[in-house]
C-alpha positions as CSV (number, residue, x, y, z in Angstrom):
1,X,18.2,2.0,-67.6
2,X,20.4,5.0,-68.3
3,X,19.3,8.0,-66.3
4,X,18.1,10.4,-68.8
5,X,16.5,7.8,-70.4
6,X,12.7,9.1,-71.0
7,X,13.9,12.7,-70.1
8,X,15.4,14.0,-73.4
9,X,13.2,15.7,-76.4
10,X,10.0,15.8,-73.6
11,X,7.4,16.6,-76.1
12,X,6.4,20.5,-75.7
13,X,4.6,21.4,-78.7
14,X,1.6,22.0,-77.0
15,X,2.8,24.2,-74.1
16,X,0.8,27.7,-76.3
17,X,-1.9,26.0,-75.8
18,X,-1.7,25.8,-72.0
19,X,-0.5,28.4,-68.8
20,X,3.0,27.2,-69.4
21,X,3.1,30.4,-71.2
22,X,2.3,33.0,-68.4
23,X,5.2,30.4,-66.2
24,X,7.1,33.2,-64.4
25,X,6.1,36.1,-66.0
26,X,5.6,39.4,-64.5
27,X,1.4,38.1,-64.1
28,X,2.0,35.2,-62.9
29,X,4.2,36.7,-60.1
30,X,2.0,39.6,-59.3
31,X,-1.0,36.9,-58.9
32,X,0.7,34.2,-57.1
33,X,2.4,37.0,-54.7
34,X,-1.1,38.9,-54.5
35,X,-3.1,35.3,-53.4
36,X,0.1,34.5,-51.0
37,X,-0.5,38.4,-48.6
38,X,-3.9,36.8,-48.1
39,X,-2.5,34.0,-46.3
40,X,-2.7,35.1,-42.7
41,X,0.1,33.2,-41.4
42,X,2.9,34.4,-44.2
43,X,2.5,38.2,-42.5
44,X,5.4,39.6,-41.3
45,X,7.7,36.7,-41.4
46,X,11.0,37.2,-43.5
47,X,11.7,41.0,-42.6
48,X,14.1,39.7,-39.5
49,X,16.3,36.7,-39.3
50,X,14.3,33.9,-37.5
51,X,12.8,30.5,-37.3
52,X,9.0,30.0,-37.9
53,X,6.8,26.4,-38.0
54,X,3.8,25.5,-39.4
55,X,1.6,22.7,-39.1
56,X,-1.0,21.3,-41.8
57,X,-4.2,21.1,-39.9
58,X,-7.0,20.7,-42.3
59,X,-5.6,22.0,-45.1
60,X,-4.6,25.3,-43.3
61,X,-1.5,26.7,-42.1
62,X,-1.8,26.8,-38.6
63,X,1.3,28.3,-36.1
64,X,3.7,25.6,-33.9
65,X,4.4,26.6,-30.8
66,X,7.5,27.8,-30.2
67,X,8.6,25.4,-27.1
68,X,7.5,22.6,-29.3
69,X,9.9,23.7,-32.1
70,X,11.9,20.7,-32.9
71,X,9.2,18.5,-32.2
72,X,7.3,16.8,-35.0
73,X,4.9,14.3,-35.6
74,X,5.3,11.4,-37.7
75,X,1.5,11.7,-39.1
76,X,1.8,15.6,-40.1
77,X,3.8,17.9,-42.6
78,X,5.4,21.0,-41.4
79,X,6.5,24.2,-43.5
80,X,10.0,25.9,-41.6
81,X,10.8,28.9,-42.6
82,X,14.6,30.1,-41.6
83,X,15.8,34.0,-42.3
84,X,19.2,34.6,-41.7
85,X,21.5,37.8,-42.7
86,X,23.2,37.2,-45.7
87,X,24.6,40.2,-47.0
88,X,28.1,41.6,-47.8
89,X,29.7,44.6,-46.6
90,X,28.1,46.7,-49.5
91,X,24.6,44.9,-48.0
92,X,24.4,44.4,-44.7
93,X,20.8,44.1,-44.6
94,X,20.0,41.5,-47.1
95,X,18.6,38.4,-45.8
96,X,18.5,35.1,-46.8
97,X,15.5,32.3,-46.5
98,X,15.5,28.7,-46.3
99,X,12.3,27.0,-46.2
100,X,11.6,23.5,-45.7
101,X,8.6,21.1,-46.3
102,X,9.1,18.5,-43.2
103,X,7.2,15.3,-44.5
104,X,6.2,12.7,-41.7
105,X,6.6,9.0,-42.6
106,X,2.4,8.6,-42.2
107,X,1.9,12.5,-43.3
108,X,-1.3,12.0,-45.4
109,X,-1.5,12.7,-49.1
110,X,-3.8,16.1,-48.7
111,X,-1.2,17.3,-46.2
112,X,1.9,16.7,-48.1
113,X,0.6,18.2,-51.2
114,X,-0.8,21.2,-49.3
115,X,2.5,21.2,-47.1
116,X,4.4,21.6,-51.1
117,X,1.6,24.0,-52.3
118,X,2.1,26.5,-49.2
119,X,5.8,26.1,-49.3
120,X,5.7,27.8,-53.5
121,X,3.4,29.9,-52.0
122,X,5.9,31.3,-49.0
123,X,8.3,31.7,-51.4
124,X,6.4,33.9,-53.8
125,X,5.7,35.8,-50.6
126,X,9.6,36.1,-50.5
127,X,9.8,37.3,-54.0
128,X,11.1,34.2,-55.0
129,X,14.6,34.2,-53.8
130,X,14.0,31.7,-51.0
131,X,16.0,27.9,-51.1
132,X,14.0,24.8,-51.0
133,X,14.2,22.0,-49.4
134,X,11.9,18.6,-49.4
135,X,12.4,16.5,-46.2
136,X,11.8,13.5,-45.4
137,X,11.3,12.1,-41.2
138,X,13.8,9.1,-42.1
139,X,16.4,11.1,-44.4
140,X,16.6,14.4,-42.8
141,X,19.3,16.9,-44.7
142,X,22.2,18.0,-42.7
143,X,21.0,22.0,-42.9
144,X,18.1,21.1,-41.8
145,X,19.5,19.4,-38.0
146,X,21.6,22.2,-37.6
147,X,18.3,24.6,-36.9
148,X,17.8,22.7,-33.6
149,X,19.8,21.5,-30.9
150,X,17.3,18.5,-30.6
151,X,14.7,17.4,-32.9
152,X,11.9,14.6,-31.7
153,X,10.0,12.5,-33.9
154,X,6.6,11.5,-32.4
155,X,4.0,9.0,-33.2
156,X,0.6,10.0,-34.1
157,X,-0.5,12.8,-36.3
158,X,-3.5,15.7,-36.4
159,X,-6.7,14.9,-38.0
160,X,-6.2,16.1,-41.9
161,X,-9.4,16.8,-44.4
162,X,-9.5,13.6,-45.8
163,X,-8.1,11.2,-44.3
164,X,-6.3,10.9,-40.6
165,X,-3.7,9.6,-38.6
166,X,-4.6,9.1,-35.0
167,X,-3.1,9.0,-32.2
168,X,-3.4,6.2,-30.2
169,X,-5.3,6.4,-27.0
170,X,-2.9,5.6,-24.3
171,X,-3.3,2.2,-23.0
172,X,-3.6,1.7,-19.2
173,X,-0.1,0.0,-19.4
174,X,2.2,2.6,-20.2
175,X,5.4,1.7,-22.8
176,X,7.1,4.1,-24.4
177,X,10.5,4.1,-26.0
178,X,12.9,6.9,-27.5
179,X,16.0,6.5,-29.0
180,X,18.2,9.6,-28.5
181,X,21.1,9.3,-31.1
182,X,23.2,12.2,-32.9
183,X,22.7,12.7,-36.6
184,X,26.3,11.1,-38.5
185,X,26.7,14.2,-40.5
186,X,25.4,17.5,-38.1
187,X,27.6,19.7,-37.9
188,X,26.0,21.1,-34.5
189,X,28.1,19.6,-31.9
190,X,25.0,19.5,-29.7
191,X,22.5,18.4,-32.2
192,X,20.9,15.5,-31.3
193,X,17.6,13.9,-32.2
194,X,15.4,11.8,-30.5
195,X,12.9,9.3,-31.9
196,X,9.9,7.3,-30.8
197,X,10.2,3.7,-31.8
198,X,8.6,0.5,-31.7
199,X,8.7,-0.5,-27.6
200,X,10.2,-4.1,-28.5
201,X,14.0,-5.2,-27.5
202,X,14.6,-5.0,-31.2
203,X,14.8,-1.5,-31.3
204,X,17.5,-1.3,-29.3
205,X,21.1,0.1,-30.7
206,X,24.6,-0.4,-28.6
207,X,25.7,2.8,-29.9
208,X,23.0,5.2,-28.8
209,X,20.7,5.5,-25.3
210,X,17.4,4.8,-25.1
211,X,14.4,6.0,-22.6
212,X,11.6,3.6,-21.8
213,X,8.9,4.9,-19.8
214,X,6.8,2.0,-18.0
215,X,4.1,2.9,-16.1
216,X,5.3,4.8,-13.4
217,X,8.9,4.7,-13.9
218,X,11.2,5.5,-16.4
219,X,14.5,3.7,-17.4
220,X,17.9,5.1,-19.1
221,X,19.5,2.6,-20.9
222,X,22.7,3.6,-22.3
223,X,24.5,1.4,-25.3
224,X,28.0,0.5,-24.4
225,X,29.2,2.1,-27.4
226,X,27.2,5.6,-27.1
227,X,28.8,8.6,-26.3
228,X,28.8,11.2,-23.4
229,X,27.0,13.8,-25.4
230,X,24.0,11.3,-25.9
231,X,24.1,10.5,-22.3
232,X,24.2,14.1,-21.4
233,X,20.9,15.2,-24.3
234,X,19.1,12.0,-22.7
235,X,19.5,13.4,-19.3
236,X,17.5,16.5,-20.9
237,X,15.0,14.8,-22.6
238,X,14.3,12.7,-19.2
239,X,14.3,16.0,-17.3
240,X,11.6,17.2,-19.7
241,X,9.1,14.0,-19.0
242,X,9.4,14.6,-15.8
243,X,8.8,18.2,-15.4
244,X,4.7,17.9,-14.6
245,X,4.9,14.5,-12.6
246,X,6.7,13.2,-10.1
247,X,8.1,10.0,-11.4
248,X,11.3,7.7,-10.5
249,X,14.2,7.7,-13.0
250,X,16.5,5.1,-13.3
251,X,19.7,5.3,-15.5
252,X,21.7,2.0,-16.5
253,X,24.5,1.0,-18.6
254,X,24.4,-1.4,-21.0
255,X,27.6,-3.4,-19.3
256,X,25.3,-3.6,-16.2
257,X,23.6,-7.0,-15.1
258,X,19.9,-5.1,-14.1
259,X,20.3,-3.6,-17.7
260,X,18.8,-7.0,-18.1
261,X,15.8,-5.5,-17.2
262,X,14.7,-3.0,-19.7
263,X,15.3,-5.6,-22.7
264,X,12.9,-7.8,-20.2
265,X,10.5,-4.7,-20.4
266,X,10.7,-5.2,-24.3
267,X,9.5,-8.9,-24.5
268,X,13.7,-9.9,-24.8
269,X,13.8,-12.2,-21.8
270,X,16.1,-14.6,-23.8
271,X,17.7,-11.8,-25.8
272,X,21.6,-12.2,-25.4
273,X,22.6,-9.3,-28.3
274,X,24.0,-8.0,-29.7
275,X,21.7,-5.3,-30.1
276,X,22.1,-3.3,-33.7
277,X,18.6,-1.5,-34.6
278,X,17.8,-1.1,-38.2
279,X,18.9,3.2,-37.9
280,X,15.9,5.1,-39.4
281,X,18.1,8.0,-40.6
282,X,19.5,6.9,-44.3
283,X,23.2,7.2,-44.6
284,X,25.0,9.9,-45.8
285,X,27.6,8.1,-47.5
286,X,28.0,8.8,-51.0
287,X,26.1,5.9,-53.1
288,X,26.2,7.6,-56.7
289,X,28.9,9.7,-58.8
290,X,28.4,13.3,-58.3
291,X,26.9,14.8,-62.0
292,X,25.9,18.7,-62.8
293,X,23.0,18.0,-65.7
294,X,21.6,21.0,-67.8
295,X,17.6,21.1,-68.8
296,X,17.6,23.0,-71.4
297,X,15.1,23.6,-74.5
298,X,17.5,26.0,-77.0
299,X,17.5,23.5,-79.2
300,X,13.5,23.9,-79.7
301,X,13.3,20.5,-77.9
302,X,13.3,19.8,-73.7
303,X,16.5,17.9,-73.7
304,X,18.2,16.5,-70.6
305,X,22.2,16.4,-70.3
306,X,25.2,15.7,-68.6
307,X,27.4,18.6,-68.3
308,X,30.2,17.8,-66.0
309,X,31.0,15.0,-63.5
310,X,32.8,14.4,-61.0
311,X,34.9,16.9,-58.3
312,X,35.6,19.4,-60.5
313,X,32.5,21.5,-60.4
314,X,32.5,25.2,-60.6
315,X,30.2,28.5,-60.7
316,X,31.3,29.0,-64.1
317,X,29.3,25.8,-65.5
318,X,26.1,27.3,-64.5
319,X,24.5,29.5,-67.2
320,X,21.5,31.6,-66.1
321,X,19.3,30.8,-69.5
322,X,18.8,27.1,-68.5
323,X,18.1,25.2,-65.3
324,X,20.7,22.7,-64.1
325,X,20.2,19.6,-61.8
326,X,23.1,18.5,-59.2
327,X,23.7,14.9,-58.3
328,X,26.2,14.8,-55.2
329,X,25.6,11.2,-54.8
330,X,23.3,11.3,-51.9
331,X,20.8,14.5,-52.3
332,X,19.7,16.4,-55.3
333,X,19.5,20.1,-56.2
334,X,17.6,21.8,-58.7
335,X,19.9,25.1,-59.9
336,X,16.9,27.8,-61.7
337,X,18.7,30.0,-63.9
338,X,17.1,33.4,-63.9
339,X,16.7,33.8,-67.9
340,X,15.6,30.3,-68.1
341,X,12.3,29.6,-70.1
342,X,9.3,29.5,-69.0
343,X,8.8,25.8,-70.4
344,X,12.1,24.9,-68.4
345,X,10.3,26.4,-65.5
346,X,7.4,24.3,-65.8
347,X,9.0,21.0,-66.0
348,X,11.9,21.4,-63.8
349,X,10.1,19.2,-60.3
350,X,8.9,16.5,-63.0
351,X,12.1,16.3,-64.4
352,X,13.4,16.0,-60.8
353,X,11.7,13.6,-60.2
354,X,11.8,11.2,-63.0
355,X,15.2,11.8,-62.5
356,X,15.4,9.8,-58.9
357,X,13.0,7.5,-60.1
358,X,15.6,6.6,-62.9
359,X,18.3,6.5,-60.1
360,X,17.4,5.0,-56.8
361,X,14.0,3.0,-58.5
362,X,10.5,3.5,-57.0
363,X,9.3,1.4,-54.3
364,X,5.7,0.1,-54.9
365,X,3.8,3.0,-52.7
366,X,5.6,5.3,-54.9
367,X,8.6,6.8,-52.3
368,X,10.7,7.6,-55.3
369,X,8.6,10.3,-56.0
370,X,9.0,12.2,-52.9
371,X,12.8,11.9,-52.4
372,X,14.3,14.8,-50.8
373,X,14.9,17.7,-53.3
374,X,16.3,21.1,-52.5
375,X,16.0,24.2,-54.9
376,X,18.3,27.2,-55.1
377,X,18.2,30.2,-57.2
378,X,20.5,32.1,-59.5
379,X,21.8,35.1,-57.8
380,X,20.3,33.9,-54.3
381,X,21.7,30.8,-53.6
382,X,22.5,29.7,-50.3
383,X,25.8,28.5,-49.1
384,X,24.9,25.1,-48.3
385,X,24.6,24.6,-52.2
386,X,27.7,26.8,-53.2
387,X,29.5,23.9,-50.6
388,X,27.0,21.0,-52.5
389,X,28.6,22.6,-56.3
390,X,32.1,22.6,-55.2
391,X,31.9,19.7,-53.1
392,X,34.0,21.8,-50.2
């Protein structure tokens, strides 16, 4: 199925009859900015460069602490604000905003659509000029493991309005196993992340170093292909366990006979290897042609276009009276021109999403549907997507 198949001449003839027509006008900014200064956690962030978290706790925005920043919880959704200085020499003050929905793999269905709803509503807060970006726990973007020298995925979740995911009460035999790896496409040097994972000898990956906490004792084992820096962040995160208790540490190499032991510890007596854990961080390769499409309704009907493909992109084949849709081949950005329509406004995140359906199909609990999206806008854009355009 081609993929603007379903997406061109989107029936619009009623949009008059409906709020499509107040869509980014001067009202509907004033309200949506005047309901976003009652949210007590939006005041004061933005005016300095920074890095703020939020957790959805009961359909509220609620504060993360700051020495748990980089931490997140499988079971929650997260709003991350970052403000950075991005102005010229003629602006030295202007600042720049990223924010980012974080969406756990169990994040309930109240918390991700109040995690999305809060995230518009930040950005109207911003004035609108902020960049967007939808993550996903198993298919985090590079920008967004470059804000943290480690990031640690957890099980369990915070009670949500609806429905929950709990924590599990900690069984009197202790097993616990993280994987400490380093994202294939950070460009932090030190940026690792560190995942909690199934405590079977399956888990376990020759290139990266795992931490298994048994009881009272915890065990390093390092795959014989991982590297130094691994070893050195798995030190740290081992150091951190251990800060409140008093526990015994034991480090050992894959090429080591009593390595032997921690698969035993996992139920892989027999195990010989070689061990090569499904990674829960998608690839970054490139799996599609890179496309720049145009949404555009001049014609007096929603139509859906390719414009350009390939690596020849420029800022020139961006026109501010439509909304345009990049394809690098493994994320998707949503371009919103600022003279586009309000219609085009409207439709732009179903469009979006239709769009990855068409493209990487939809798994039968419906995953296409939150694939990772990021949104820039014209005359604010950030340069992760001037590098995404040109393909630099």
């Amino acid at each position: 199925m081609a993929p603007h198949q379903d997406l061109v001449h989107l029936t619009v003839d009623d949009w008059r009859d409906s709020n499509v027509e107040f869509i980014n006008s001067e009202i509907d900014h004033k309200v949506k900015y005047n309901s976003a200064a009652t949210e007590p956690a939006w005041r004061g962030v933005g005016e300095t460069p920074g890095l703020h978290i939020w957790r959805i706790e009961e359909f509220q925005v609620v504060a993360w602490p700051q020495n748990r920043y980089g931490d997140f919880h499988e079971g929650d959704s997260y709003i991350i604000l970052h403000s950075y200085k991005a102005g010229t020499k003629d602006d030295e003050e202007k600042l720049g905003h990223d924010i980012f929905f974080w969406l756990g793999s169990k994040s309930t269905q109240d918390e991700v659509g109040t995690a999305a709803y809060k995230t518009v509503e930040l950005d109207e807060y911003l004035h609108g000029i902020a960049t967007q970006h939808r993550e996903l726990q198993k298919e985090l973007s590079d920008d967004f493991v470059d804000l943290f020298p480690r990031i640690r995925v957890l099980s369990g979740g915070v009670r949500s309005g609806f429905t929950h995911v709990e924590t599990e009460e900690e069984p009197k035999e202790t097993l616990t196993l993280l994987r400490v790896f380093k994202h294939p496409m950070a460009k932090r040097t030190d940026s690792v992340i560190v995942y909690e994972v199934e405590p079977k000898w399956q888990s376990l990956d020759e290139n990266d170093v795992f931490v298994l906490e048994h009881n009272d004792k915890i065990w390093v084992w390092q795959g014989k292909n991982c590297s130094p820096m691994e070893k050195a962040k798995a030190a740290r995160v081992v150091h951190d366990m251990t800060i409140a208790k008093h526990i015994d540490v034991e480090v050992l190499s894959q090429s080591e006979s009593r390595s032997r032991m921690v698969v035993s510890l996992l139920g892989g007596e027999d195990a010989e290897g070689p061990f090569r854990a499904a990674r829960p961080i998608t690839s970054q390769q490139n799996r599609r042609p890179r496309k720049l499409w145009r949404l555009s309704d001049a014609s007096g009907a929603l139509e859906f276009d390719v414009v350009k493909e390939g690596n020849n992109m420029t800022k020139s084949d961006l026109k501010s009276n439509d909304i345009f849709l990049l394809d690098t081949g493994n994320s998707v950005w949503v371009w919103q021109g600022s003279e586009a329509s309000r219609v085009e406004n409207a439709v732009w995140i179903k469009v979006a999403e239709a769009y990855i359906r068409h493209t990487n199909g939809e798994t039968a609990t419906g995953e296409a549907h939150v694939s990772p999206i990021a949104k820039a806008v014209d005359g604010n854009e950030s340069a992760a997507f001037w590098m995404a355009l040109l393909g630099t």
